[in-house]
MITI-433481 format. One record per residue (C-alpha): residue in one letter; residue number from 1; chain; x, y negated, z negated. Coordinates in nm, 4 decimals. Layout:
<recs>
<residuo: a, num: NUM, cadena: A, c1: X, c2: Y, c3: Z>
...
</recs>
This chain:
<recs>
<residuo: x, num: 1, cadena: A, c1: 11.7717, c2: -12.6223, c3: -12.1365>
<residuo: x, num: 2, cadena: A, c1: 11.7294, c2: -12.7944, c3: -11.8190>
<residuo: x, num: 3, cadena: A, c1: 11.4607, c2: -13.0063, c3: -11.6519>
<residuo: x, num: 4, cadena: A, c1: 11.3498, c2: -12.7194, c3: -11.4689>
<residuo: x, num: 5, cadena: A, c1: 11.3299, c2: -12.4775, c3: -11.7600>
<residuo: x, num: 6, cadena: A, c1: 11.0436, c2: -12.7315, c3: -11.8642>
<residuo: x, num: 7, cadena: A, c1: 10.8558, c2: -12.7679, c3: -11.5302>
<residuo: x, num: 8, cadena: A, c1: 10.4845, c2: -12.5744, c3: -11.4770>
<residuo: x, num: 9, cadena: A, c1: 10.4763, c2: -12.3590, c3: -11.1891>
<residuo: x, num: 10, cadena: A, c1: 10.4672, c2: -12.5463, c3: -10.8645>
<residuo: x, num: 11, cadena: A, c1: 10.1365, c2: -12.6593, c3: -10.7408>
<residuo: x, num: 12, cadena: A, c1: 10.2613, c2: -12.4886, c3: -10.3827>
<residuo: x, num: 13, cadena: A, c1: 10.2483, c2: -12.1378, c3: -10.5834>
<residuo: x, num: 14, cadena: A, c1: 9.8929, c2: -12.2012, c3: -10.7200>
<residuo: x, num: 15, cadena: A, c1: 9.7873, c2: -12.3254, c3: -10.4396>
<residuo: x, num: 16, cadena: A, c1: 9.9338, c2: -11.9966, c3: -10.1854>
<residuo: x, num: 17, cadena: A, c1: 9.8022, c2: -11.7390, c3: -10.4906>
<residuo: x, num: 18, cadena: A, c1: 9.4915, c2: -11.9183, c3: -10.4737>
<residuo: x, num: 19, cadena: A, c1: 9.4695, c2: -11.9201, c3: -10.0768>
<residuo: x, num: 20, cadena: A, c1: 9.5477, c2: -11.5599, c3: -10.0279>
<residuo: x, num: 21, cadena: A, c1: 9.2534, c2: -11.4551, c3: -10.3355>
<residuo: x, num: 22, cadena: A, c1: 9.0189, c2: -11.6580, c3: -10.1286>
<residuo: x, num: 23, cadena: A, c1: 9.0714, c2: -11.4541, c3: -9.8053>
<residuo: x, num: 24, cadena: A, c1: 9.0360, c2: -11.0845, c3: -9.9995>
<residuo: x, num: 25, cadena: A, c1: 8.7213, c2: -11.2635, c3: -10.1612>
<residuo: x, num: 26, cadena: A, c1: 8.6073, c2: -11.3393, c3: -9.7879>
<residuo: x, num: 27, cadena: A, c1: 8.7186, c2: -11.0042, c3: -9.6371>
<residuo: x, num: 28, cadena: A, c1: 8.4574, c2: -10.8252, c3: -9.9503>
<residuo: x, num: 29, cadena: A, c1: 8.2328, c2: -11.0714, c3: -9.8934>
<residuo: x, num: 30, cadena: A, c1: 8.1692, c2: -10.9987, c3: -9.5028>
<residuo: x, num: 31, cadena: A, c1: 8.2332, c2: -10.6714, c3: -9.5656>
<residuo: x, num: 32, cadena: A, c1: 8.5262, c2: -10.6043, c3: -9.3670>
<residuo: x, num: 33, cadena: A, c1: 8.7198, c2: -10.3661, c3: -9.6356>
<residuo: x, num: 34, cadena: A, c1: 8.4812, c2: -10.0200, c3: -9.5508>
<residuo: x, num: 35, cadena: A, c1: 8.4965, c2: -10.0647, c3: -9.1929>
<residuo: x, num: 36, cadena: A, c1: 8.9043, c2: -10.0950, c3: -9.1510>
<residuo: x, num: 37, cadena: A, c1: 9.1105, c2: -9.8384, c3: -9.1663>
<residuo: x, num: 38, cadena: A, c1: 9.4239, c2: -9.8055, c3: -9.4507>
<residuo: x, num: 39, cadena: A, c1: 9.7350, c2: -9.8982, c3: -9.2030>
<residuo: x, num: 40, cadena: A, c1: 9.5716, c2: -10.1828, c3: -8.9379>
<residuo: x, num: 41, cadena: A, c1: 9.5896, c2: -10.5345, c3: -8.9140>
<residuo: x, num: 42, cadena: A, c1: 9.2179, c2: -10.6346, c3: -8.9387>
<residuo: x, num: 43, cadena: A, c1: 9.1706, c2: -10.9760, c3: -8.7747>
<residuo: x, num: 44, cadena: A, c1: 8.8939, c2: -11.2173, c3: -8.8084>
<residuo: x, num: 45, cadena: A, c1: 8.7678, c2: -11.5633, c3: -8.7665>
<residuo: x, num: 46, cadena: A, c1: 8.7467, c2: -11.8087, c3: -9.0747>
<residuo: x, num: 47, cadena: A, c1: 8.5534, c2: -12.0296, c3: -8.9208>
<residuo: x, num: 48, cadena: A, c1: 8.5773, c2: -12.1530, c3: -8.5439>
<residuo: x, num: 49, cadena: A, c1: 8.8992, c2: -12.3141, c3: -8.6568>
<residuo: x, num: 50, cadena: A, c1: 9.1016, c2: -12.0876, c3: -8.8525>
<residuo: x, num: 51, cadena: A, c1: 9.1330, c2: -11.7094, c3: -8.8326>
<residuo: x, num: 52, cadena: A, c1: 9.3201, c2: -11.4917, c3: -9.0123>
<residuo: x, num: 53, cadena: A, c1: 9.5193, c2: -11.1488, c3: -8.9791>
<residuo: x, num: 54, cadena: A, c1: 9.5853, c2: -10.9126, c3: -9.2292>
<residuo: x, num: 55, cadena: A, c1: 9.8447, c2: -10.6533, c3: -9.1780>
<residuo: x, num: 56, cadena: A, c1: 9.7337, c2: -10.3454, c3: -9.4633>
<residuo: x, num: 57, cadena: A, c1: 10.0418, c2: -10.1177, c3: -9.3941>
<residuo: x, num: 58, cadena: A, c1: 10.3476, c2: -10.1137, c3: -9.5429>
<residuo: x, num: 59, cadena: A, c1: 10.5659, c2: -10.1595, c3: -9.2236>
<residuo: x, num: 60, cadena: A, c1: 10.5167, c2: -10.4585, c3: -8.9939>
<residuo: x, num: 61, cadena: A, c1: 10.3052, c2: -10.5010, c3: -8.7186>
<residuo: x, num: 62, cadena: A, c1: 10.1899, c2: -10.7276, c3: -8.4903>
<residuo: x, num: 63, cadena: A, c1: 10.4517, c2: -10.9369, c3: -8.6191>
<residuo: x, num: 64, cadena: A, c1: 10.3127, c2: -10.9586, c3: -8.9697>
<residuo: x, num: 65, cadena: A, c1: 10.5421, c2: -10.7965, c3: -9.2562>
<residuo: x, num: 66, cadena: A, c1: 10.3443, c2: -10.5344, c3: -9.4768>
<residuo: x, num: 67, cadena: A, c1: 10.0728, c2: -10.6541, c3: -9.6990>
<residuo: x, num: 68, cadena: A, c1: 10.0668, c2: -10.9965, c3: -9.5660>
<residuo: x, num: 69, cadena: A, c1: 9.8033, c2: -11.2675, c3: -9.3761>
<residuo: x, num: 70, cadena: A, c1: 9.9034, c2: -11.4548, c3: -9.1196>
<residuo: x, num: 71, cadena: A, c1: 9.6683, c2: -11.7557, c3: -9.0556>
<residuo: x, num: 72, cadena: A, c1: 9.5944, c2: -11.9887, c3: -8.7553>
<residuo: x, num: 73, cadena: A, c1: 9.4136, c2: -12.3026, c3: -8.6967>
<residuo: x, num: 74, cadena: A, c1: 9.3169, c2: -12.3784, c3: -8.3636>
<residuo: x, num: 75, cadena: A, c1: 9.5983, c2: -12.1414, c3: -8.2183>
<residuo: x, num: 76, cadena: A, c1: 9.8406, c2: -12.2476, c3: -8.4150>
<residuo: x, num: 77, cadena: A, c1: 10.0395, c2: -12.0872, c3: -8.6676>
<residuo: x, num: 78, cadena: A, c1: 10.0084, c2: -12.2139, c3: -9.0065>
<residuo: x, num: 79, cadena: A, c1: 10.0335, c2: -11.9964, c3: -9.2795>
<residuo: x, num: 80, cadena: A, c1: 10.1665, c2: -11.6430, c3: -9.3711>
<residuo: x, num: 81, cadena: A, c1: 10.0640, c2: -11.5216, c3: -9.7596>
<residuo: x, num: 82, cadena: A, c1: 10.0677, c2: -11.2336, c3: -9.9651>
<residuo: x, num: 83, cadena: A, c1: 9.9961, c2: -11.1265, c3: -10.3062>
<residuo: x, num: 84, cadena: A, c1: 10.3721, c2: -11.2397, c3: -10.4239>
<residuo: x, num: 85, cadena: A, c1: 10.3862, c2: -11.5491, c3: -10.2339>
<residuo: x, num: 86, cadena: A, c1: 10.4049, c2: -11.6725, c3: -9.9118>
<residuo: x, num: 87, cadena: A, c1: 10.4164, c2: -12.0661, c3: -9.6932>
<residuo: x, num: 88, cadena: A, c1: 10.1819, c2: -12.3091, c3: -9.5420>
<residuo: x, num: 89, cadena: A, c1: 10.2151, c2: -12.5316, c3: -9.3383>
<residuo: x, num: 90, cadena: A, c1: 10.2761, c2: -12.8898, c3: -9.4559>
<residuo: x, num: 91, cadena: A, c1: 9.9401, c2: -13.0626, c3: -9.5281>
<residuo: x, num: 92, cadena: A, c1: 9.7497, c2: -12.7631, c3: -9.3989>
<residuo: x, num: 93, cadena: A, c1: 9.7069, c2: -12.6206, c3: -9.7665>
<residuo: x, num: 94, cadena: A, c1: 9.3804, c2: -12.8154, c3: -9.8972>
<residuo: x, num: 95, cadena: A, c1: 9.2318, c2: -12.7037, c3: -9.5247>
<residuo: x, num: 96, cadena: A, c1: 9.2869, c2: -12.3773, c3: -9.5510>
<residuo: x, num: 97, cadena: A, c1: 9.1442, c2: -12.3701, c3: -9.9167>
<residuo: x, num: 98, cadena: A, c1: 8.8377, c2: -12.5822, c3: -9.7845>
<residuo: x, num: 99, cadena: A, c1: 8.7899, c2: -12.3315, c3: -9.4561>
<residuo: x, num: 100, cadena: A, c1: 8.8017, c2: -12.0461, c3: -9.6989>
<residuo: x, num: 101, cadena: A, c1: 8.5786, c2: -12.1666, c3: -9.9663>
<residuo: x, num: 102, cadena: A, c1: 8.2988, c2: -12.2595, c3: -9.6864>
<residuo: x, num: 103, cadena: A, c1: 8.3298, c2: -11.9456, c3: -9.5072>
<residuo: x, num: 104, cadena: A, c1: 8.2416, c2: -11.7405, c3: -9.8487>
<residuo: x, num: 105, cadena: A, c1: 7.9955, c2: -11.9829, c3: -9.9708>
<residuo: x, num: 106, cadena: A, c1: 7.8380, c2: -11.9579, c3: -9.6238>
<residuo: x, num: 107, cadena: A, c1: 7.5988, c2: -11.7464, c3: -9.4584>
<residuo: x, num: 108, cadena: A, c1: 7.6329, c2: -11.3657, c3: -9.5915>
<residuo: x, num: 109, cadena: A, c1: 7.6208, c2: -11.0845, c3: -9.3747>
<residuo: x, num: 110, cadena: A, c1: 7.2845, c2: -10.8497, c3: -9.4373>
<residuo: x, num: 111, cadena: A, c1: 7.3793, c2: -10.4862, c3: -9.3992>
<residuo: x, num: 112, cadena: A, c1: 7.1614, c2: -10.2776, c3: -9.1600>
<residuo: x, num: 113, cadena: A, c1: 6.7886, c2: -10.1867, c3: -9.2843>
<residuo: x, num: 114, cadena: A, c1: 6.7748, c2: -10.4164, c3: -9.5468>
<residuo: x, num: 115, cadena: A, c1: 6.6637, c2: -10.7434, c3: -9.3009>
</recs>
């Protein structure tokens, strides 16, 4: 047995797994899953920082391999996730967690008729 036999899973793993569940959480939370179509990249801002893109075919588009999010902050790009894995950006990971988690605590959408 070696050293890495005995190490935990990487905190860079939890940390991307955790990232990507945060955006679907978002996406349901605003919404956004009944109004895009199966196939599209559905793009949307995070918070006037960050955005993300998420590309729900199998084939790539607009850059983005299938079933994958590509994120920005301020323009930039900083992240690409998907339910197996995925990179971010050096020491963007605890901003992109933060930017997610405010976003979904945040204001909630309130569907037509029910104001």
């Amino acid at each position: 047995m070696t050293d890495t036999d005995k190490l935990e899973p990487g905190a860079e793993d939890e940390t991307v797994c955790r990232a990507f569940l945060l955006t679907a959480d978002l996406a349901n939370a605003r919404g956004l899953p009944e109004t895009w179509a199966p196939g599209c990249v559905a793009s949307f801002a995070i918070d006037p920082d960050w955005s993300v893109k998420i590309n729900r075919s199998r084939d790539e588009q607009d850059s983005i391999p299938g079933f994958h999010a590509a994120y920005e902050h301020k323009g930039w790009s900083v992240a690409l996730l998907s339910p197996h894995g995925g990179t971010i950006a050096l020491g963007m990971e605890d901003r992109l967690i933060a930017a997610l988690e405010a976003a979904i605590i945040g204001p909630r959408l309130t569907p037509p008729g029910k104001e």
